[in-house]
C-alpha positions in Angstrom: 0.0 0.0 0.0 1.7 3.3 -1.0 2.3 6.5 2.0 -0.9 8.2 0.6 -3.2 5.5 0.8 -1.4 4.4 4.5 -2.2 8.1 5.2 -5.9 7.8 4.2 -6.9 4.9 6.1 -5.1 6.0 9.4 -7.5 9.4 8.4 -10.8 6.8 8.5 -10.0 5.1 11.1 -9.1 8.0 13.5 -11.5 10.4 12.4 -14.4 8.7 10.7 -15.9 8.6 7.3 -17.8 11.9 7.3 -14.9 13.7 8.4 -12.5 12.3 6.2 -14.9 13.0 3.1 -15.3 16.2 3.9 -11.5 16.3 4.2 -11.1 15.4 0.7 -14.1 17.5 -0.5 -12.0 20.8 0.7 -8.6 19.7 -0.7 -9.5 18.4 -3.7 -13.0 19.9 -4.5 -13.9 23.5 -3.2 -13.2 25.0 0.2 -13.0 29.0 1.4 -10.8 30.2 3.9 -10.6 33.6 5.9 -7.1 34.1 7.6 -5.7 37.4 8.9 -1.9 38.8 8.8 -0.6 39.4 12.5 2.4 41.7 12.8 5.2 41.9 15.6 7.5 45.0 15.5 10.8 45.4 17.4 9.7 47.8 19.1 6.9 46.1 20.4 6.9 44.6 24.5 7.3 41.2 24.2 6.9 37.6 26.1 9.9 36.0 24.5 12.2 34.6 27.6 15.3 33.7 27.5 15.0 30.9 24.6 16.2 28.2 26.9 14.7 24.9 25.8 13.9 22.1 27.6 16.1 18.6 28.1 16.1 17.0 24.7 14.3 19.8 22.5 15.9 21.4 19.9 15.3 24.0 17.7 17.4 23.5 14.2 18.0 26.3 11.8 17.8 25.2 7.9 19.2 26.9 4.9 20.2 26.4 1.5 21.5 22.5 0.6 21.3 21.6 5.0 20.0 18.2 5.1 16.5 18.1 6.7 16.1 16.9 10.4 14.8 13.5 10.4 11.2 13.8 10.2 8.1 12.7 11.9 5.6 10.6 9.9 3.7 13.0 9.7 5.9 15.3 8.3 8.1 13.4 6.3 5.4 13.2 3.4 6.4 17.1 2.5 10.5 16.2 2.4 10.5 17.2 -1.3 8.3 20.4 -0.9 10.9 21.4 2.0 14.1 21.0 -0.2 12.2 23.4 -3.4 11.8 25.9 -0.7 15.1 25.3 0.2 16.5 25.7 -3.4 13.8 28.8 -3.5 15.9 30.5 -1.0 13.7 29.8 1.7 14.8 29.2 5.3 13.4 27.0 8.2 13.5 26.1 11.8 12.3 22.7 12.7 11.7 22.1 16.7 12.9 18.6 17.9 12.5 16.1 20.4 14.9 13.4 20.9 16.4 14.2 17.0 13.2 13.9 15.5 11.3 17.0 14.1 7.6 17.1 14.7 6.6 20.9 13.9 8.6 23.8 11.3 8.1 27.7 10.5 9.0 28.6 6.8 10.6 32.1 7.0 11.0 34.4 3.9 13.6 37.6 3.7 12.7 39.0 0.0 9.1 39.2 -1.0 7.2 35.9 -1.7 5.5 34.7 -4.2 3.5 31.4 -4.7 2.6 31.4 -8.0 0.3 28.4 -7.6 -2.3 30.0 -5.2 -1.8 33.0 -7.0 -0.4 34.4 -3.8 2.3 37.5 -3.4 3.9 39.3 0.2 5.9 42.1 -0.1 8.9 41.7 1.9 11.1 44.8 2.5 14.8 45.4 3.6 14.6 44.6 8.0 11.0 42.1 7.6 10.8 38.8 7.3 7.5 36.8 6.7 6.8 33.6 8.4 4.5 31.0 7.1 4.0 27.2 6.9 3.9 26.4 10.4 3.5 22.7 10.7 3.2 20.8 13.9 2.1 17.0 14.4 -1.1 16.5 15.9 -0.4 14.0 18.2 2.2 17.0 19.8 -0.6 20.0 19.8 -1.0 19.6 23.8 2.6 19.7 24.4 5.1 22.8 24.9 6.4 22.2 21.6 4.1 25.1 19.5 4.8 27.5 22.2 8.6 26.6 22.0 8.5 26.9 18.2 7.0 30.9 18.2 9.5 31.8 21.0 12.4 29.9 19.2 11.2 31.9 15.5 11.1 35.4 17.6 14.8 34.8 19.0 16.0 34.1 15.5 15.0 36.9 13.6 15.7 39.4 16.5 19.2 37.9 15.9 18.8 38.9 12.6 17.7 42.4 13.0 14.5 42.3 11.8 12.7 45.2 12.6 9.0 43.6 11.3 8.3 40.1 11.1 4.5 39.0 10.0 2.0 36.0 9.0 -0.6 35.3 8.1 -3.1 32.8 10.2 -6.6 31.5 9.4 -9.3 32.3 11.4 -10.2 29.2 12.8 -6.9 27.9 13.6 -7.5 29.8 17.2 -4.3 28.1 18.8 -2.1 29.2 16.3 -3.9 33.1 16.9 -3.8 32.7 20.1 -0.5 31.4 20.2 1.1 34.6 18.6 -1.4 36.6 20.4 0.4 35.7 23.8 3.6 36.7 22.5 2.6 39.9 21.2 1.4 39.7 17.5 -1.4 41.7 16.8 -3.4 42.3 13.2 -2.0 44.8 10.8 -5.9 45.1 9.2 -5.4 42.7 6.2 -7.5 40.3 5.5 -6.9 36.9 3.5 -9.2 35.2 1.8 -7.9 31.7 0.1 -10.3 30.3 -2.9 -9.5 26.6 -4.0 -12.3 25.2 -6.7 -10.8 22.3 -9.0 -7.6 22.4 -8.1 -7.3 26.2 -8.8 -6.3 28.5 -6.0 -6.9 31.9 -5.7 -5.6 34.9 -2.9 -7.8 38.3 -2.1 -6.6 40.5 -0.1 -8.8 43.5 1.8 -8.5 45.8 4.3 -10.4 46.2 7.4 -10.0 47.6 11.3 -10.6 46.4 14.9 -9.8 42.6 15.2 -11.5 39.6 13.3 -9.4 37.0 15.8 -10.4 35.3 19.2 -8.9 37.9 22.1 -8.5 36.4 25.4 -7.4 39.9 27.0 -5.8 43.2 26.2 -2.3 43.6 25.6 0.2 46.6 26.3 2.2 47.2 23.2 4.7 50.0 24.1 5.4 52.2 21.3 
């Protein structure tokens, strides 16, 4: 039985037919998203820590022709999208436990561009864009998320970026959340993702107020 079909039988089995088909319905048939671009400035007060990591996490930086990590299961399925981002110029941290990497941010310097989804960032001189984060299911209750923002903020601080951004869909409220509590807020641009037939399609408007889930008020010293 080949990876994909292995894949789509765990899928049934762990989260019944219904939800599977209407799994496949969205990826392969039609499906609308709404997502929102979150900012963090340097500037900005932030709950970063000391980037300390716990016994046996890591956090490993990827560029260029690296070798990837050794991957999850469920990760290791998008080795050979990893290495075009790689040869796109693209850079990565993968988060670890015990050597094996189970969750990854995909972080752009220079203005991306995805062609296929019909999808374009402007990325200017001291910004960096993050996107593609990736972590396993079966590690969403752990640290390892929270350890994966923290770990992205160090490294682009180390960098000097002045503005790093994302963009995150609206009902992924972990991942909001997640940035939330380390002091991303929206920059008023909203995302709206179009799939139908395997074509893809990115609009882009502007709004103002908040569209996330906010648990409490922030201060954001200027």
């Amino acid at each position: 039985m080949s990876a994909s079909l292995q894949r789509l039988s765990a899928r049934f089995v762990q989260q019944g037919v219904k939800a599977t088909l209407g799994k496949m319905w969205k990826d392969h048939v039609f499906r609308i998203t709404h997502s929102v671009m979150v900012e963090f400035r340097s500037e900005w007060q932030a709950t970063v820590g000391d980037g300390k990591l716990p016994d046996g996490v890591d956090c490993i930086h990827i560029t260029g022709d690296a070798p990837l990590p050794v991957l999850c299961e469920w990760l290791a399925h998008r080795a050979t999208a990893f290495r075009q981002m790689l040869s796109d110029g693209k850079q990565a941290l993968f988060v670890t436990r015990d050597g094996v990497a189970y969750g990854c941010v995909w972080i752009s310097l220079t203005s991306h561009r995805d062609r296929k989804a019909h999808e374009f960032y402007q990325v200017i001189p001291g910004e960096a864009y993050h996107y593609c984060w990736l972590l396993d299911p079966d590690h969403r209750n752990s640290r390892l998320g929270m350890l994966l923002c923290r770990q992205t903020m160090h490294h682009l601080r180390h960098l000097g970026i002045r503005r790093q951004f994302g963009i995150v869909d609206l009902t992924n409220a972990a991942s909001y959340l997640v940035q939330y509590y380390f002091g991303y807020r929206e920059c008023g641009q909203k995302v709206t993702h179009l799939y139908l037939l395997g074509t893809q399609w990115t609009i882009t408007s502007r709004y103002s107020g908040n569209l996330g889930p906010q648990r409490k008020s922030r201060a954001v010293a200027a």
